[in-house]
N, C-alpha and C positions, 0 to 999 in steps of 0.2 A: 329225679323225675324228668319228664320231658326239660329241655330247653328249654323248646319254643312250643306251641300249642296253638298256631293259627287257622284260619280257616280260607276265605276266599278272595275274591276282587271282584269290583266293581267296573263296567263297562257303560259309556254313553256315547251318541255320538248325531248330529242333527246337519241338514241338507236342506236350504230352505231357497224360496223362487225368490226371495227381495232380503238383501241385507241389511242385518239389525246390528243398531248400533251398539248396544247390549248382549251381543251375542255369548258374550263370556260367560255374562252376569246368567243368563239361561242355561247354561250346560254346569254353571257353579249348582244351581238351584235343582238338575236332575243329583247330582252327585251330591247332593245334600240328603236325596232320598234315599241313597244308597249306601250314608255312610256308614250302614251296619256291616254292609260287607267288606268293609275296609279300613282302618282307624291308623293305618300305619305311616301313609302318605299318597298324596294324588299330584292331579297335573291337567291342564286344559292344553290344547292346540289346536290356535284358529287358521283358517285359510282365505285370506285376503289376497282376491287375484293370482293365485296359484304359491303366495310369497306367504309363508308358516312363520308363526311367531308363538311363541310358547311360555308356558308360566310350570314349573313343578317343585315341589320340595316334602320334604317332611311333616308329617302332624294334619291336622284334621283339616277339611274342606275351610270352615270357619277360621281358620287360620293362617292358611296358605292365601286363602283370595278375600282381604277384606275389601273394602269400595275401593281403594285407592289403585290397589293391586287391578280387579277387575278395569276398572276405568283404563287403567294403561294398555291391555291389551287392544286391538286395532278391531273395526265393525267388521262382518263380513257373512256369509251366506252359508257357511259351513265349517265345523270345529269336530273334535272329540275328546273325551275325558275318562280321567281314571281315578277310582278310588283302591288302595293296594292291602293285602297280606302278603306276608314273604312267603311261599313254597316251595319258592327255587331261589336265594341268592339272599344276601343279609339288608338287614334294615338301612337303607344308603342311599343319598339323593339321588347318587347316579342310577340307581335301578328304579327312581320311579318312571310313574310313565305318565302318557303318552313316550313312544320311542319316535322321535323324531328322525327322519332317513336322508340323506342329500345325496345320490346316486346319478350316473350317469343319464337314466329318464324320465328325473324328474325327483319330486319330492313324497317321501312316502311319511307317514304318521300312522301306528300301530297299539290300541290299547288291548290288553290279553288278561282274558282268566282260563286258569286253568294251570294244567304242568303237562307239558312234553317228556312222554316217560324216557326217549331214546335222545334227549335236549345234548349229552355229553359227547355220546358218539357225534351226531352232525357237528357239532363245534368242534371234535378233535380233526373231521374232515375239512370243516372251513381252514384249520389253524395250521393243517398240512398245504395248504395253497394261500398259504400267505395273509388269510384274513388276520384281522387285529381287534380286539374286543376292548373293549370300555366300561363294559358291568361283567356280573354276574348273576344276569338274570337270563332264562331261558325266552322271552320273547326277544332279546338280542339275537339269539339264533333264527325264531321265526323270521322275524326281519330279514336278516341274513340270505337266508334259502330263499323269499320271496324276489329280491333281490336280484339275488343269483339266477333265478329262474324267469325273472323279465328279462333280462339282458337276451334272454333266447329265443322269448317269444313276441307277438304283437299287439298283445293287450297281459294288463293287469291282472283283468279275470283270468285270462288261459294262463298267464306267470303259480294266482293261486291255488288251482285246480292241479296242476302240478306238483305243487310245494303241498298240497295234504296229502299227495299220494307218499311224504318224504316225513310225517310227524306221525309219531306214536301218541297217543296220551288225550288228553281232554282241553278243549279250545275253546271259546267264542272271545271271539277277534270283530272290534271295530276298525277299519282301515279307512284310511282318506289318503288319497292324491290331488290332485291340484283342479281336477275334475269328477272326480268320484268320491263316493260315500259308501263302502263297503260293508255290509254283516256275512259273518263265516261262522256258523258250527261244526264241530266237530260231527266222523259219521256215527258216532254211538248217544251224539246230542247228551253230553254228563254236564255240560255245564248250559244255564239257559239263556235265552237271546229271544229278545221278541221283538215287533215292529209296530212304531203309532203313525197315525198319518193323521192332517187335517187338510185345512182345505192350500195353505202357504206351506208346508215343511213337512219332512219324514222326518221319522226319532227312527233311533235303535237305542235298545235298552238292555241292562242283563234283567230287572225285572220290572213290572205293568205300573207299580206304583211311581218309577220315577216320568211314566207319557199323563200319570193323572197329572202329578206337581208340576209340567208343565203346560199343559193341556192341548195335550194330543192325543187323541182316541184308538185305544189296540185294536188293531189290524188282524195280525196270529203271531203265533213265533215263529223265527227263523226254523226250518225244518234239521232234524237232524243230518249233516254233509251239506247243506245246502251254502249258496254264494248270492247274497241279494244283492243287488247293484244298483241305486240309483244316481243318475245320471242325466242333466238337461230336464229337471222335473219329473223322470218316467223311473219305475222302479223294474228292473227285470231279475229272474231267478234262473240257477243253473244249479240243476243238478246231477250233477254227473258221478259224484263219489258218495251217493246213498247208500248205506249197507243195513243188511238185517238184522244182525244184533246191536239192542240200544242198550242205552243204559243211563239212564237220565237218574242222577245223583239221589238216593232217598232223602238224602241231611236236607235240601232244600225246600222239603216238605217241611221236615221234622224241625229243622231247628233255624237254616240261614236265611233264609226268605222272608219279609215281611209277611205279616197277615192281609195286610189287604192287596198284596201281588197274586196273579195269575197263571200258573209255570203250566206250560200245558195241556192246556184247557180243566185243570183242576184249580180250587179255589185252596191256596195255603190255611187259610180258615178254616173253611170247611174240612180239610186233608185232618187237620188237629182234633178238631170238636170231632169227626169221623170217628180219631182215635181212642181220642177218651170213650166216646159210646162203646166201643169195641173192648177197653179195659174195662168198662165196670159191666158186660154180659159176660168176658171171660173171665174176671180176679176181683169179684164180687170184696166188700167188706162192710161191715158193721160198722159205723161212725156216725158224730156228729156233724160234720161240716167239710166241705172239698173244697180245697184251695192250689190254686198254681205258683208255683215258682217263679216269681216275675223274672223276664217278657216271657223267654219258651217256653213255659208250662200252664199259663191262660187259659187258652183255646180248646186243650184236650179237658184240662178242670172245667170248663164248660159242658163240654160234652160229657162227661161222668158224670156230672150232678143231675142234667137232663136225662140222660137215662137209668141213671138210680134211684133219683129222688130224692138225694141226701142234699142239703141246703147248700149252693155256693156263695161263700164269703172270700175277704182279701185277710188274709194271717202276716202279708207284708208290707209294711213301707217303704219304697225305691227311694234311696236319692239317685238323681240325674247323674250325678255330676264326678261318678265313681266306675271308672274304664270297666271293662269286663273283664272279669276276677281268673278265668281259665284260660288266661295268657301270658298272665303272670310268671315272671322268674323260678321265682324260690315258692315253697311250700308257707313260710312264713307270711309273707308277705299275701301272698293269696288268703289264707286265715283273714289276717286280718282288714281287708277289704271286704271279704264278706261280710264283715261283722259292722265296718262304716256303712256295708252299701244296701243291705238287708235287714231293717228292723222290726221284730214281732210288735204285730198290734194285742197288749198284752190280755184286754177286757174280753178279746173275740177269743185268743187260743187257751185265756185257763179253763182249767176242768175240762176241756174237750178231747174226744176223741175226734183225729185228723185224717182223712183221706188229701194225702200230699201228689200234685203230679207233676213232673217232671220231665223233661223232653228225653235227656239219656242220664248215662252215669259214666265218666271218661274214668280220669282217677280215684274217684271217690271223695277227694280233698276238701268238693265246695260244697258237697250233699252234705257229708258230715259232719260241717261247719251249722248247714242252716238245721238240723234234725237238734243239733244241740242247742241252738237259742230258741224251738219252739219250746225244749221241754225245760227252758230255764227262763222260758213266758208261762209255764203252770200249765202247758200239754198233756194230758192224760195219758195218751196214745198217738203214736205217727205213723201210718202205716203211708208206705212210700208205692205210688205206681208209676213207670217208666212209660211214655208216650210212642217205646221207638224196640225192637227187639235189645237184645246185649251185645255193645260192643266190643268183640275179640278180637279182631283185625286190623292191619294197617289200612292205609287209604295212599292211593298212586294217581290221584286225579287231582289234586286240587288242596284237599283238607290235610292237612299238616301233622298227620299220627304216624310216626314211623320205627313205631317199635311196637311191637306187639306185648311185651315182656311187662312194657308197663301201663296196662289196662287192668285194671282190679278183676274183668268182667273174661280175661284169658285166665289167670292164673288163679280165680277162685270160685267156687260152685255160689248160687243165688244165696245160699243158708248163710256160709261165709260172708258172703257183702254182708247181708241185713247185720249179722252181728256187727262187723266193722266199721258199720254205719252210723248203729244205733239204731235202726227202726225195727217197731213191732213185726213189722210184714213188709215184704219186697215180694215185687210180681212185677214183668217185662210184657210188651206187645207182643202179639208172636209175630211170626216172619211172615204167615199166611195171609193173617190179619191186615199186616202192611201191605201185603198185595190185593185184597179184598176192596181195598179201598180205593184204590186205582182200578179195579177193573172195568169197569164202563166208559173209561175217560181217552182220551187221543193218548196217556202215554205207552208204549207199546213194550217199553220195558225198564224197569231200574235193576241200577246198581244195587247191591245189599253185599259188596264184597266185604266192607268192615262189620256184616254181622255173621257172613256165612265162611268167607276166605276163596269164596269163586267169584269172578271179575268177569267182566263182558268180552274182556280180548288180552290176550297173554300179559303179564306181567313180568319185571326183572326179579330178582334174588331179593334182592333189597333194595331200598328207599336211600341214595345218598342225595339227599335236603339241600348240603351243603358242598356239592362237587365242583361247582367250582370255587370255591372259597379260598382254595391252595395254591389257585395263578396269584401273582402277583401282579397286581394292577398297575 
């Protein structure tokens, strides 16, 4: 099976008129609300008087910065932070971030999600002109280019506006210099960035829930190409590398985004409960009770029970305190987390028939884990609905799928799964569906290349995940 199965990163980054002394402890507390985007490792970088001082490592926000750790770093007016998935380079202290920059002018600080699809080729360019690399992550290269690209110009801004004419792939990039607080998305806008303001401080965020946690009120989001820039208190926008096809990521409806973030101008919430109403007028079923797959599959279980009528109950117990199970190494092991991290409440699933929902179905590995302890809670029936179309596709943006070979959802018709599964009845969203539900909203267009295999803007042959992994460091 896969290797690795990851998904995305976390971006924050805050700009404020009086410096706190606490400033750390504030951007630890956005990237707390972000740690679902990221469980692999993070990093804070403050700016005091132009002079960067930095904390990153391995393992969870609660880990890396407890009091002591926070206290140490220095007060100041402006920082940025990252919460990480590997998509481009292995799990290694040196790839996390913030990337800290010391260049000719000036200091640069870089947090990235996303994957640069043409990341190899610029780096084989840097590497013919003498650049010299330290990780193997692809926001080394953005660095890199942006870099390259100040040395030519006379600001910042015109250095970055540059450098996206020079990256392929999916972006939102917080940036800090020693005077600026930069937000950048990419121009197909696949990964999200939004902006909070109060009446002391600007945020940038990748999503709405980490400006509630620290209370600063959303503004909009960064525009797809756009360069926001604040600077001496005033926030200015450029946009000069806007293009017309978008493609802002489905998964971040479907599965990565918190429920109570805002991508958009659509409600993650709402986007889900949407969807279940949407599965239960089109893949109707007979049962006793609709229940979600805890966290992803909640929100659309809501929505199908409201518009079918069929009672919503909880068929799960979560513990906390058991990682997510579809990141997992081996097959083995993924099993048996399931089985720690999921347990049937047995008095609500005997004798019943189950409408189950669920956000997708990648390998099959953790579905057919949980379909087998309902019906060994005295399940009658499991009839399974998908919140999201079938995944048959890789993904070149961000989400960590890069084989197609091994998707249950390429290599086998819907009948197949259900058998392989174990459930009564399998039924998927459809792809129309999925856009039904956006259509009234600011987003102007998504990606659905992992459902359909057509992308917003040309793609390479293949996914290599791990291209650089073969320099020797």
């Amino acid at each position: 099976m896969f290797k690795k199965l990851k998904e995305e990163c976390g971006v924050f980054g805050i700009y404020s008129k009086h410096s706190y002394e606490n400033l750390a402890g504030i951007i630890s507390a956005g990237l707390s609300s972000l740690q679902h985007r990221g469980e692999e490792s993070c990093g804070i970088a403050i700016n005091k008087d132009g002079i960067f001082s930095y904390h990153k490592d391995l393992g969870l926000v609660s880990k890396v910065f407890p009091e002591h750790v926070l206290e140490e770093l220095p007060q100041g007016k402006m920082g940025i932070g990252h919460v990480r998935y590997s998509t481009t380079g292995e799990a290694r202290k040196a790839n996390a971030q913030p990337m800290v920059i010391r260049h000719k002018k000036g200091n640069l600080a870089i947090a990235h999600n996303g994957n640069i699809l043409n990341a190899y080729e610029l780096r084989q360019e840097l590497e013919e002109k003498g650049a010299i690399f330290t990780t193997t992550s692809d926001t080394e290269v953005i660095s890199y280019i942006i870099v390259q690209e100040r040395l030519k110009t006379k600001s910042i801004e015109e250095a970055i506006e540059n450098a996206m004419k020079r990256f392929k792939g999916s972006y939102a990039l917080v940036i800090m210099t020693s005077k600026k607080l930069i937000a950048v998305r990419d121009p197909q806008g696949f990964r999200p960035l939004c902006i909070g303001k109060n009446e002391d401080e600007f945020v940038f965020a990748s999503e709405s829930c980490a400006l509630d946690l620290v209370g600063s009120e959303f503004v909009r989001d960064v525009n797809p190409g756009e360069i926001v820039v604040v600077t001496n208190n005033e926030m200015q926008s450029i946009q000069t590398n806007i293009s017309d096809k978008r493609g802002l990521c489905s998964f971040e409806y479907i599965y990565f985004a918190r429920p109570d973030s805002i991508i958009d101008g659509i409600s993650v919430h709402k986007f889900r409960e949407d969807a279940g109403r949407m599965l239960a007028r089109q893949k109707p079923v007979d049962a006793d009770i609709v229940a979600g797959v805890p966290d992803s599959g909640l929100d659309a279980a809501l929505g199908f029970s409201k518009e079918s009528g069929i009672h919503y109950d909880m068929v799960f117990t979560k513990s906390k305190y058991i990682g997510r199970t579809f990141i997992q190494n081996s097959q083995g092991e993924r099993q048996r987390l399931v089985g720690m991290k999921l347990n049937p409440i047995k008095t609500v699933v005997k004798g019943k028939k189950i409408v189950l929902i669920d956000d997708s179905i990648v390998r099959g590995t953790t579905i057919t884990r949980i379909i087998t302890r309902l019906r060994e809670a005295g399940a009658k029936e499991v009839h399974l609905r998908i919140a999201a179309p079938a995944f048959v596709d890789v993904c070149y943006f961000g989400t960590d799928i890069d084989d197609k070979e091994r998707l249950i959802a390429y290599n086998k018709s819907v009948e197949e799964i259900r058998k392989e599964i174990g459930a009564d009845s399998l039924e998927y969203l459809s792809l129309d569906s999925l856009k039904e539900i956006t259509k009234d909203c600011n987003v102007k267009g998504l990606c659905t290349g992992c459902f359909t295999g057509k992308y917003p803007i040309p793609v390479p042959g293949e996914i290599q995940k791990d291209r650089f992994e073969a320099i020797k460091l």
